[in-house]
C-alpha positions in Angstrom: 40.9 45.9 82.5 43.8 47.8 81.1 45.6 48.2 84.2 44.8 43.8 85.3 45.6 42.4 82.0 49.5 42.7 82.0 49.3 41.2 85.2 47.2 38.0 84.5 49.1 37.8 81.6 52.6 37.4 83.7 51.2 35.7 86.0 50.2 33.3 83.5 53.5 33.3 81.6 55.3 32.2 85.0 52.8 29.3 85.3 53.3 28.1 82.1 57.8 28.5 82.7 57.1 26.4 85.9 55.1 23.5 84.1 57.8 23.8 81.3 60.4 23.5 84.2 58.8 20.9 85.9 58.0 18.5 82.9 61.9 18.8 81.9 62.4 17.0 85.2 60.1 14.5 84.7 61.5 10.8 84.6 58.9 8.1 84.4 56.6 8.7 87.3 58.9 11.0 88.8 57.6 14.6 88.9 54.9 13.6 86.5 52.1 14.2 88.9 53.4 17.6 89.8 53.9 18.5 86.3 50.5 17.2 85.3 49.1 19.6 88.2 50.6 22.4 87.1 50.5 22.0 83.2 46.4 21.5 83.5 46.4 24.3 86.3 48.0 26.9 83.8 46.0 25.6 80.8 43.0 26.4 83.3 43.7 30.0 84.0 45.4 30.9 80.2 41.1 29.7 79.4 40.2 32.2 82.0 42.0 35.0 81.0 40.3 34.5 77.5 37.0 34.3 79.2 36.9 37.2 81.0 38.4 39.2 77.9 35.6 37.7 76.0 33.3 38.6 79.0 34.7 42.5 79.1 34.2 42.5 75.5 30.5 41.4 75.1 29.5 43.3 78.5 31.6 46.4 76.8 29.4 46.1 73.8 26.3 45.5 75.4 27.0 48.7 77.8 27.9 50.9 74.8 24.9 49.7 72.4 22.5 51.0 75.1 24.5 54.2 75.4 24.6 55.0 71.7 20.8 53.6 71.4 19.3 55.6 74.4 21.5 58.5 73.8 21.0 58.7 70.0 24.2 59.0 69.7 26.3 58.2 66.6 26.8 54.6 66.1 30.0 54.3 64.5 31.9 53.4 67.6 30.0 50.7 68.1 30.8 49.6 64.7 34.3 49.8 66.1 33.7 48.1 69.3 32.2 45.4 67.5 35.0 45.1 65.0 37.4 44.6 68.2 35.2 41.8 69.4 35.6 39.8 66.3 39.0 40.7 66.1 39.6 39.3 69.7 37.4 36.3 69.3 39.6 35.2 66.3 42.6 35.2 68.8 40.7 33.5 71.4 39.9 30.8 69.2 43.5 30.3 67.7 44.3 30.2 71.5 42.1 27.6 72.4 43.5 25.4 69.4 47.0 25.0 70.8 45.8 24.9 74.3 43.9 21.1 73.4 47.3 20.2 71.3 48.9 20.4 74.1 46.5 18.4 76.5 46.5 15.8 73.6 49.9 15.6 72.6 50.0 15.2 77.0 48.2 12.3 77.2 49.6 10.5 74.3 52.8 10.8 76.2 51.7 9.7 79.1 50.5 6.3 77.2 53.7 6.4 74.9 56.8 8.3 75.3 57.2 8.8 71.6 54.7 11.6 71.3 57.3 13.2 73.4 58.5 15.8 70.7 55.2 16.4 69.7 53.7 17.6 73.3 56.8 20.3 73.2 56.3 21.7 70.0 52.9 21.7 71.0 53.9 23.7 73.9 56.2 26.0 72.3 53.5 26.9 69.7 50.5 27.0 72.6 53.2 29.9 74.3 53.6 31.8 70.9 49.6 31.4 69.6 48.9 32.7 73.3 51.5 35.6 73.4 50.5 36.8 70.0 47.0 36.6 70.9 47.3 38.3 74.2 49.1 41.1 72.5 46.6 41.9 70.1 43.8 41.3 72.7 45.8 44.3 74.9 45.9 46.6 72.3 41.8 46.1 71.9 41.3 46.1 75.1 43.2 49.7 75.2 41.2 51.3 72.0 38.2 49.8 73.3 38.6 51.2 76.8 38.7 54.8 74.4 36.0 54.3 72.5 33.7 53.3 75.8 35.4 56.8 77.3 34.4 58.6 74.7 31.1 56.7 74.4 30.3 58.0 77.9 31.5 61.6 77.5 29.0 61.9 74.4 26.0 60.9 76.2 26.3 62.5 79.5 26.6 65.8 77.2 23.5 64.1 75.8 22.0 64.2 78.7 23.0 67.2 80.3 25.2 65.5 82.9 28.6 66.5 84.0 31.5 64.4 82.5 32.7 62.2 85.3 
C-alpha cells in the first residue's frame, strides 16, 4: 500500500485537473456532458481510494489483533494501529463532505447558472480537504505498515519461526 498510494493519488489529482479543465470550457450544453463524465468519474475513484484505505486499515487491524492475540504478544501496537484508524476515518469523512458539495453545488448549476461560484469553491475546497487528507492518510499508512512489520517479527520469534 505504501508503494500504490502515491500513485492512485496522482492519478486521481490528474482526473480531477482534467474535469477542472473541461468544466472551464463549458458553454451551455457545450462540453457539459464531457465534463459531467469526467467530474462524477473522478469523484467515483477519489471514494475508492478512501475505500480501500479504509479497507487496508480495518483488514490491517483485524490481521494484527489475531497476531498480538494468538501470539500473546504486547498489545500496545494495536492501540496504535487502532489510533491510526480513527485518525484516518476522520479524514475520510471530511473528504466525503466536500466530495457531495461538489455534486450539489453541480447540479444546482446545471438547473441555474448562479450557483456557478459556489460549485468552484466547492471544488477548490473538495481538492484541498482531499490533499490534506490523503497526506495524513500516507503518513498512517507508512507508520502503520511499521507497526504491522514489527507486529510480525514479534510473533514469528513467538513462535519460533524465521523472520521473513
Amino acid at each position: 500500500m505504501v508503494q500504490v498510494f502515491p500513485a492512485l493519488v496522482i492519478a486521481d489529482g490528474l482526473l480531477f485537473l482534467g474535469a477542472i479543465c473541461l468544466g472551464l470550457f463549458v458553454r451551455g450544453e457545450q462540453f457539459y456532458p464531457q465534463h459531467f463524465i469526467l467530474g462524477l468519474f473522478t469523484i467515483i475513484v477519489t471514494v475508492l481510494i478512501h475505500v480501500v484505505v479504509f479497507t487496508y486499515f480495518a483488514a490491517g487491524g483485524k490481521m494484527i489483533s489475531q497476531a498480538v492475540f494468538i501470539g500473546h504478544l504486547d498489545q500496545e501496537p494495536l492501540h496504535r494501529v487502532r489510533r491510526h484508524k480513527a485518525k484516518v476515518t476522520r479524514c475520510i469523512g471530511m473528504s466525503f463532505l466536500s466530495l457531495v458539495s461538489i455534486v450539489v453545488f453541480g447540479a444546482l448549476v446545471e438547473k441555474d447558472p448562479s450557483w456557478q461560484w459556489w460549485h468552484i469553491a466547492a471544488v477548490l475546497i473538495a481538492i484541498t480537504t482531499n490533499a490534506v487528507s490523503f497526506y495524513v492518510q500516507y503518513n498512517h499508512i507508512v507508520q502503520n505498515a511499521q507497526t504491522t512489520a514489527k507486529v510480525f517479527e514479534q510473533y514469528n520469534a513467538a513462535k519460533g519461526k524465521p523472520a521473513s
